[in-house]
C-alpha positions in Angstrom: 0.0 0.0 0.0 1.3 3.9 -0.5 0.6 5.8 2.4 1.1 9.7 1.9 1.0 12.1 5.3 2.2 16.2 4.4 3.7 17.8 7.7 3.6 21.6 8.1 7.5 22.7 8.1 8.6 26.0 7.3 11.9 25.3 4.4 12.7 21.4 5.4 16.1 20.7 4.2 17.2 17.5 4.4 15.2 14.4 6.0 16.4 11.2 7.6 14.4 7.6 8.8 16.4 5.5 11.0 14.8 2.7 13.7 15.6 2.7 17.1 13.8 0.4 20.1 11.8 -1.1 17.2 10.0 1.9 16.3 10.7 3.8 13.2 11.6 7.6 13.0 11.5 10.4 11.0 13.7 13.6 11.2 13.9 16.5 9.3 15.4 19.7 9.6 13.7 23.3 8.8 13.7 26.6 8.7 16.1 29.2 7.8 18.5 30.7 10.0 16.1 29.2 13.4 16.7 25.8 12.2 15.7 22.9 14.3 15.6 19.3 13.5 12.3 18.0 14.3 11.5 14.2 15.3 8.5 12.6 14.4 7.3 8.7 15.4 5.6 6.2 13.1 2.6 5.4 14.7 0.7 3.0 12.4 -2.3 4.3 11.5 -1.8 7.3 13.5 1.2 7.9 10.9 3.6 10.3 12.1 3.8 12.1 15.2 6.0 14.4 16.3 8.4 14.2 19.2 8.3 17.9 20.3 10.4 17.6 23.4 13.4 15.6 21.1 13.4 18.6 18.7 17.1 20.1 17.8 16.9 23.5 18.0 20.3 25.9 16.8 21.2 28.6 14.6 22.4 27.9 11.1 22.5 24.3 10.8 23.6 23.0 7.0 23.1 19.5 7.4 23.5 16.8 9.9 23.3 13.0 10.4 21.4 10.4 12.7 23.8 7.7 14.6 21.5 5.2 15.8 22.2 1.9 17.7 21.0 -0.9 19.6 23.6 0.3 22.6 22.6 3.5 22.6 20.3 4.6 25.0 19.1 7.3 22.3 19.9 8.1 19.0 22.9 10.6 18.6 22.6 13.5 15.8 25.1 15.0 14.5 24.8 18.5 13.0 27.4 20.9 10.8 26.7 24.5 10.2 27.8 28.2 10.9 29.2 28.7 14.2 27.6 32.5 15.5 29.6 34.7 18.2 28.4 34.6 21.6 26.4 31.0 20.6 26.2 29.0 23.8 26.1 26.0 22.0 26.8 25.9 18.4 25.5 24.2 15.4 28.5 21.8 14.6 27.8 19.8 18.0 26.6 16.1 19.1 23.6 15.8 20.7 22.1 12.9 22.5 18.4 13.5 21.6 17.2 12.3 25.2 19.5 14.2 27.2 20.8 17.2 24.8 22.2 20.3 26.3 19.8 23.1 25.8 19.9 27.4 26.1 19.9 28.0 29.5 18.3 31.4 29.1 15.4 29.8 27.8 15.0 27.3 30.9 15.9 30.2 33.2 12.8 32.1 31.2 10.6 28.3 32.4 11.8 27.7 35.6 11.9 31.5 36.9 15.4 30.0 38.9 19.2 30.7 38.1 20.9 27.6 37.6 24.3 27.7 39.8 27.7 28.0 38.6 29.7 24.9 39.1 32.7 25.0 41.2 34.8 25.8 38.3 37.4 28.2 40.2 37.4 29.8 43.2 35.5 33.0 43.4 38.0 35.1 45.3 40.4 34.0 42.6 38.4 35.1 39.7 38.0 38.5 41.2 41.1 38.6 41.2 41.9 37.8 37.5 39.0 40.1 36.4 40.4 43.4 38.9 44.1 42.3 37.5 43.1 42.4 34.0 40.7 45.5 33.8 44.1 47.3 36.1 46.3 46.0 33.0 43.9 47.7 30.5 43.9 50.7 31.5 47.8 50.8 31.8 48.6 49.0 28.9 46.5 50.8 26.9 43.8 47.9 26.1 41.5 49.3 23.9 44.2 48.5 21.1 44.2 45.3 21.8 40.8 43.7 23.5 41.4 40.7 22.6 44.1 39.7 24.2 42.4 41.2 27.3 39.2 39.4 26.9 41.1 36.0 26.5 42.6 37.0 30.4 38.7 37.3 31.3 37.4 34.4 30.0 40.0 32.1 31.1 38.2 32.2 34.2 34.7 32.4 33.3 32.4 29.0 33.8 31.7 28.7 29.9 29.3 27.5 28.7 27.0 29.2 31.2 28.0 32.5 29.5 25.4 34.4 27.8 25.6 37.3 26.2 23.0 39.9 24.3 25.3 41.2 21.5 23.5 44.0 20.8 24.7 45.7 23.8 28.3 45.5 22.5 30.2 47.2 20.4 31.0 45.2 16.8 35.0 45.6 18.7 33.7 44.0 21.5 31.8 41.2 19.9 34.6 40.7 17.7 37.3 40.1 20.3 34.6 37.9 22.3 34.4 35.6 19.3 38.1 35.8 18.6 38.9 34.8 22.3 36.4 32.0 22.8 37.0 29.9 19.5 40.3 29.9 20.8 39.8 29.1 24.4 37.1 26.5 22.8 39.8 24.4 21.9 42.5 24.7 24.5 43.0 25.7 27.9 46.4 24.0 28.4 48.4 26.5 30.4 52.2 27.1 28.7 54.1 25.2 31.9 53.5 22.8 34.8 55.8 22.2 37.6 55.4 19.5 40.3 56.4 21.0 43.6 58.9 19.2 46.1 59.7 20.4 49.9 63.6 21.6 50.2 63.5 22.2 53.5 66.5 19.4 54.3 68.6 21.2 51.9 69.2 22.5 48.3 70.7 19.1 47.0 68.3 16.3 45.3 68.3 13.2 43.4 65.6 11.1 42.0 62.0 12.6 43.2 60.9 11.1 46.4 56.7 10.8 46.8 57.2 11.5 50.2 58.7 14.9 49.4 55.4 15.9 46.8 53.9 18.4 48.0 51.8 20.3 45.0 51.4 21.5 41.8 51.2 25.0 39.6 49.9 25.6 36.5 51.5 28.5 34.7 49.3 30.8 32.3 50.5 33.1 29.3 48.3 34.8 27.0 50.3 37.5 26.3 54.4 38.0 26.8 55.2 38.6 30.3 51.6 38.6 31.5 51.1 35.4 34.3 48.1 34.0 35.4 49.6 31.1 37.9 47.5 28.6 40.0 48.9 26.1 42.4 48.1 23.7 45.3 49.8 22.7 48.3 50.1 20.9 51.0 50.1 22.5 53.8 48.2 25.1 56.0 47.3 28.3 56.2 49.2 31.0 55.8 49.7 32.3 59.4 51.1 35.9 58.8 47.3 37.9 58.1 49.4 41.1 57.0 51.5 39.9 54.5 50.9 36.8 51.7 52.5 33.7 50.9 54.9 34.4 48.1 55.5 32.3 45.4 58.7 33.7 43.2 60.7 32.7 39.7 63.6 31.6 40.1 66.2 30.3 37.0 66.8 27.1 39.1 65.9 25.5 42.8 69.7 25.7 44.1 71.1 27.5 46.4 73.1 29.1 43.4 70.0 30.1 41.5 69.0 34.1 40.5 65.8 35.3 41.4 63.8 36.5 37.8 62.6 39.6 37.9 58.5 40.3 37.7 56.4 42.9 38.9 53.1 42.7 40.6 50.5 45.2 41.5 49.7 44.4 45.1 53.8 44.1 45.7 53.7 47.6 44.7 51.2 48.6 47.2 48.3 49.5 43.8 45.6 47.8 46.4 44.1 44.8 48.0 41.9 43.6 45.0 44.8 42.7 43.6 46.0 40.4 46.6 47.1 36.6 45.5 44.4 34.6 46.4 44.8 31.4 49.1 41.7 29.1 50.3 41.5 25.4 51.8 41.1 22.9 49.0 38.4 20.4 49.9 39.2 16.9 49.6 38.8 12.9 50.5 42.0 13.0 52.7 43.3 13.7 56.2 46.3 16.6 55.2 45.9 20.2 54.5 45.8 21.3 50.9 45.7 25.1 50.1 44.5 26.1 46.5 46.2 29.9 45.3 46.2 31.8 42.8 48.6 34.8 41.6 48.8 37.4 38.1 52.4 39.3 38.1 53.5 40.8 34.5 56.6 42.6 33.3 57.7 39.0 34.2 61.6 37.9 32.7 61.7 38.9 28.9 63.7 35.7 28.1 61.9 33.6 29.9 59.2 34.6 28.7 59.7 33.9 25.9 61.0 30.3 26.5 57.9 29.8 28.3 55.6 29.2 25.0 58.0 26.8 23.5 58.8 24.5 25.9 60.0 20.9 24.3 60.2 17.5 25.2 61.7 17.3 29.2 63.0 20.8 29.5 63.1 23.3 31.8 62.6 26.6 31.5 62.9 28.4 34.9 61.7 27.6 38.5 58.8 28.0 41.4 59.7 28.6 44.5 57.1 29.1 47.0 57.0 29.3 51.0 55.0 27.7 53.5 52.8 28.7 56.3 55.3 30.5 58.8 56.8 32.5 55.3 60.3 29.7 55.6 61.4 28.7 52.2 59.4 25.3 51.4 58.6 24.0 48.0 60.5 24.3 44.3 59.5 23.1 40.9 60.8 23.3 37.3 58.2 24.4 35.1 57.7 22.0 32.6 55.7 21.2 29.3 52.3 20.4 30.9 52.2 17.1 29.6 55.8 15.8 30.3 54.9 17.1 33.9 52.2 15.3 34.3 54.1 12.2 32.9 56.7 12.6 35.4 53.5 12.6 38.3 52.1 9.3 36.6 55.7 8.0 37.3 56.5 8.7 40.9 53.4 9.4 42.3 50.3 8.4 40.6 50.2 4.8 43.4 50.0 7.0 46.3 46.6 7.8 47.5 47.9 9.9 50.5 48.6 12.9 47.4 45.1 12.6 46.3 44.3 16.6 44.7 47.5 17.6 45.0 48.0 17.2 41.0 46.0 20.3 39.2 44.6 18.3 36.2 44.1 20.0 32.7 
């Protein structure tokens, strides 16, 4: 028999049938630049139905595919198109159809609640970036460059929970947001790593000891001689309330190594919001771990420069930080982020005891 159903779609495009718990399925996408692929069931004599809570809905999608399979809980689509600035979620994605990620905005509009903001970073250390980076602009003459000084802001954003109205921007400013985040889209690999090792015994050492691990710091560069660094310890708090815990660059961890030079805003008395940033680090184990974070810029020209090219098991410069009473504790090499994390899968991954201790990319 022929059976002929018309559905009411505004342009369809391109239409796909694929079977999935024994039922057969129809998708189609429409519309012009508020595409959305639509799902409809077979029903028997009830023909098609539509599946209005499955529907795809994004800007600009060209084309896309159904993956369907007996193991998957729900069918997968896969969708190409033009990617739009400030997009949330964008139209060259994969989408479980059951459980797709949606516009926020739009649920906000439903539910009348703010969803939170995952525990991404620390609050008190995002402040910080975003008071560093606006006090940088304004010295540095930022409105020549705002891209570089958006890519410091959204570092540290919780993406994708972003959403902005571009019509309240300049075309500059929408420009450099869409520069920055295709970027930091792909990669958020900071330019160094350094596991951290207590020298309070001495300046000599040999092979690493686990027992001697006592953090990690990831080191930031988005723009020569501008540092973003975070690092964890182990320790406790920092005991001196009128002064911070320093944490200084160093070109090795001997007793013959030279301090590099950097400069940093609350060193030079500019204010408070510009304070590093140290809170407790909330974890399964027993030990204190503090999680910090520091900006400094103006930092060594050379290596600086080092810092973005960093190859195979080399090391660049040094991290020296103190411990809770201000005494010379903890030094690492900063490292390619990967061969640093090697080196942690090597002598320390067994040891549960240093659980959180290793930032992870």
């Amino acid at each position: 028999f022929i059976a002929i159903q018309a559905l009411s779609l505004m342009r369809p495009s391109v239409a796909h049938f694929h079977l999935h718990n024994e039922l057969l399925y129809l998708s189609v996408l429409s519309g012009m630049e508020e595409t959305a692929i639509k799902q409809f069931t077979y029903r028997g004599a009830a023909a098609f139905k539509e599946e209005e809570r499955q529907a795809v809905k994004l800007e600009n999608i060209r084309d896309y595919d159904v993956l369907a399979h007996p193991l998957l809980s729900s069918p997968l689509i896969s969708s190409t198109g033009i990617t739009q600035p400030f997009s949330m979620l964008t139209s060259n994605t994969l989408l479980q159809t059951t459980y797709k990620q949606t516009n926020m905005s739009n649920v906000r509009q439903v539910t009348g609640d703010s969803s939170p903001v995952p525990v991404i970073i620390d609050k008190l250390c995002m402040n910080l970036v975003l008071d560093y980076t606006t006090k940088l602009y304004d010295d540095y003459d930022g409105v020549n460059d705002p891209v570089l000084y958006t890519k410091l802001a959204l570092r540290m954003m919780p993406r994708p929970l972003l959403d902005f109205n571009p019509e309240i921007f300049s075309q500059n400013v929408r420009t450099a947001f869409e520069l920055s985040g295709q970027e930091l889209m792909f990669s958020n690999i900071p330019e160094a790593s350094a596991l951290l090792y207590e020298y309070t015994s001495g300046w000599s050492r040999g092979e690493p000891d686990p027992t001697d691990f006592v953090g990690s710091a990831f080191v930031y560069q988005d723009e020569t001689g501008i540092l973003f660094v975070r690092a964890r310890l182990e320790d406790s708090a920092f005991t001196n309330a009128s002064h911070v815990r320093n944490l200084t660059f160093w070109t090795n961890c001997f007793e013959n190594g030279t301090k590099l030079d950097y400069s940093s805003y609350y060193d030079n008395g500019e204010g408070d919001q510009y304070k590093p940033v140290e809170v407790e680090y909330e974890h399964s184990g027993t030990t204190g771990i503090r999680d910090m974070c520091y900006m400094v810029h103006e930092f060594d020209t050379d290596a600086s420069t080092k810092l973005i090219n960093i190859r195979g098991d080399a090391s660049i410069a040094a991290i020296r930080i103190e411990d809770s009473t201000g005494t010379r504790h903890a030094c690492g090499y900063l490292k390619q982020p990967e061969q640093a994390f090697l080196n942690f899968q090597k002598y320390h991954a067994g040891d549960s005891n240093k659980n959180g201790l290793m930032l992870l990319i």
